[in-house]
RODO-2510 file (C-alpha; in nm, 4 decimals, decimal comma):
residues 76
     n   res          X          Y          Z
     1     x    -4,4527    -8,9403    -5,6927
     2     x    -4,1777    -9,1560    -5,5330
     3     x    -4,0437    -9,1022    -5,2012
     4     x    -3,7217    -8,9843    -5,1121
     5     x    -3,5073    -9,2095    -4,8309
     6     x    -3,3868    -8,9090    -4,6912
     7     x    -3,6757    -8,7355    -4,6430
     8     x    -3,8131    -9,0860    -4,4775
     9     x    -3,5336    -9,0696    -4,2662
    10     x    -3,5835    -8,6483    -4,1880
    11     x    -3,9399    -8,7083    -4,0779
    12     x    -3,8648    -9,0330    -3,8651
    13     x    -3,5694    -8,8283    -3,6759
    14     x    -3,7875    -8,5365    -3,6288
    15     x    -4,0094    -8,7184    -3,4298
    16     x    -3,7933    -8,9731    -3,2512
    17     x    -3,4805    -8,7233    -3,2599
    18     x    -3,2082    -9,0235    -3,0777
    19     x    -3,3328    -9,2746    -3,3696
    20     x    -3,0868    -9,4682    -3,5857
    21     x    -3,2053    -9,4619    -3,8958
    22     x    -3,1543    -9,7298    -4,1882
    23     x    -3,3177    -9,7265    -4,5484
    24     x    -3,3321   -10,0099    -4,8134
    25     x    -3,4706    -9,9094    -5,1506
    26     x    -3,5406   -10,2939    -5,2083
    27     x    -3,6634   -10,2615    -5,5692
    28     x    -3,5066    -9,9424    -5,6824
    29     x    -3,8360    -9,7428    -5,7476
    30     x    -3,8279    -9,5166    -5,4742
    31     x    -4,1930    -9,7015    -5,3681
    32     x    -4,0956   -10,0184    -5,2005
    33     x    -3,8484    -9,9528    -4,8937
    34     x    -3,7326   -10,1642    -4,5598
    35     x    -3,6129    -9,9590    -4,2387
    36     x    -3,4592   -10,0273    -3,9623
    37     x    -3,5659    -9,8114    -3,6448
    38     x    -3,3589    -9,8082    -3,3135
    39     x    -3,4898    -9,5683    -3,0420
    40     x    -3,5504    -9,5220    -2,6773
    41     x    -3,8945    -9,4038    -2,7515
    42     x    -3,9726    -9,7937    -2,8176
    43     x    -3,8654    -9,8551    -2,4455
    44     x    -4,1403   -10,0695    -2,3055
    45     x    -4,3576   -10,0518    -2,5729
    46     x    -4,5409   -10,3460    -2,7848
    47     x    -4,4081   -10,3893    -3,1300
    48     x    -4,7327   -10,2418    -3,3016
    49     x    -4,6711    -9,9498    -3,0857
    50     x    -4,3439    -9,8791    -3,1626
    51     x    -4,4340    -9,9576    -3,5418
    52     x    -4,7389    -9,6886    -3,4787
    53     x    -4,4729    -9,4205    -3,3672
    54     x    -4,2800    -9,4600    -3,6780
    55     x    -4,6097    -9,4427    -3,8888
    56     x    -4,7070    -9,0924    -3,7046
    57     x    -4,4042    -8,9781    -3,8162
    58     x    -4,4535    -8,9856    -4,1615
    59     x    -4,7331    -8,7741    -4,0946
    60     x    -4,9998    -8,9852    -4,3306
    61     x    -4,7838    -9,0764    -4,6209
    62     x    -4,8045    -9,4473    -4,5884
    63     x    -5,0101    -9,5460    -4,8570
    64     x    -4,9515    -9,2353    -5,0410
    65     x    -4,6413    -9,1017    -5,1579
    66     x    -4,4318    -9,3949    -4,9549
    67     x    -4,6248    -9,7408    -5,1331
    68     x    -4,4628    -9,9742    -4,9004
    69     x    -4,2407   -10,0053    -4,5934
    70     x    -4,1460   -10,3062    -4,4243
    71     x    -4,0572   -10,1937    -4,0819
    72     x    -3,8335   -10,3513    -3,8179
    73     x    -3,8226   -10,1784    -3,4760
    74     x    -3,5506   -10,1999    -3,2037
    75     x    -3,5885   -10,0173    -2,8253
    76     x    -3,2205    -9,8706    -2,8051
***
């Protein structure tokens, strides 16, 4: 079952609550998004740390219910 943005969004703003949040369905299947993540959780942090904050977030459903995400991370 496909993925809702919003609910990508919900779960990534529950766990970094200042984030800045954009969603791209990029082919329109609810399976195969891009986000953009701006925080000051990322603050000093290494890219694949920042990328593994955003990943805890969606509390396991990489893989699963969300198919793909191509992630880009920004410190705020």
């Amino acid at each position: 079952m496909p993925m809702d943005p919003g609910e990508i969004e919900k779960l990534i703003v529950e766990a970094l609550p200042d984030a800045e949040v954009t969603i791209q369905d990029l082919r329109g299947d609810g399976d195969h998004y891009a986000a953009h993540v701006a925080s000051s959780a990322f603050q000093g942090k290494s890219r694949v740390q920042q990328h593994q904050l955003v990943y805890k977030a969606l509390k396991g459903r990489m893989g699963g219910e969300l198919h793909a995400l191509a992630l880009q991370t920004t410190p705020k």
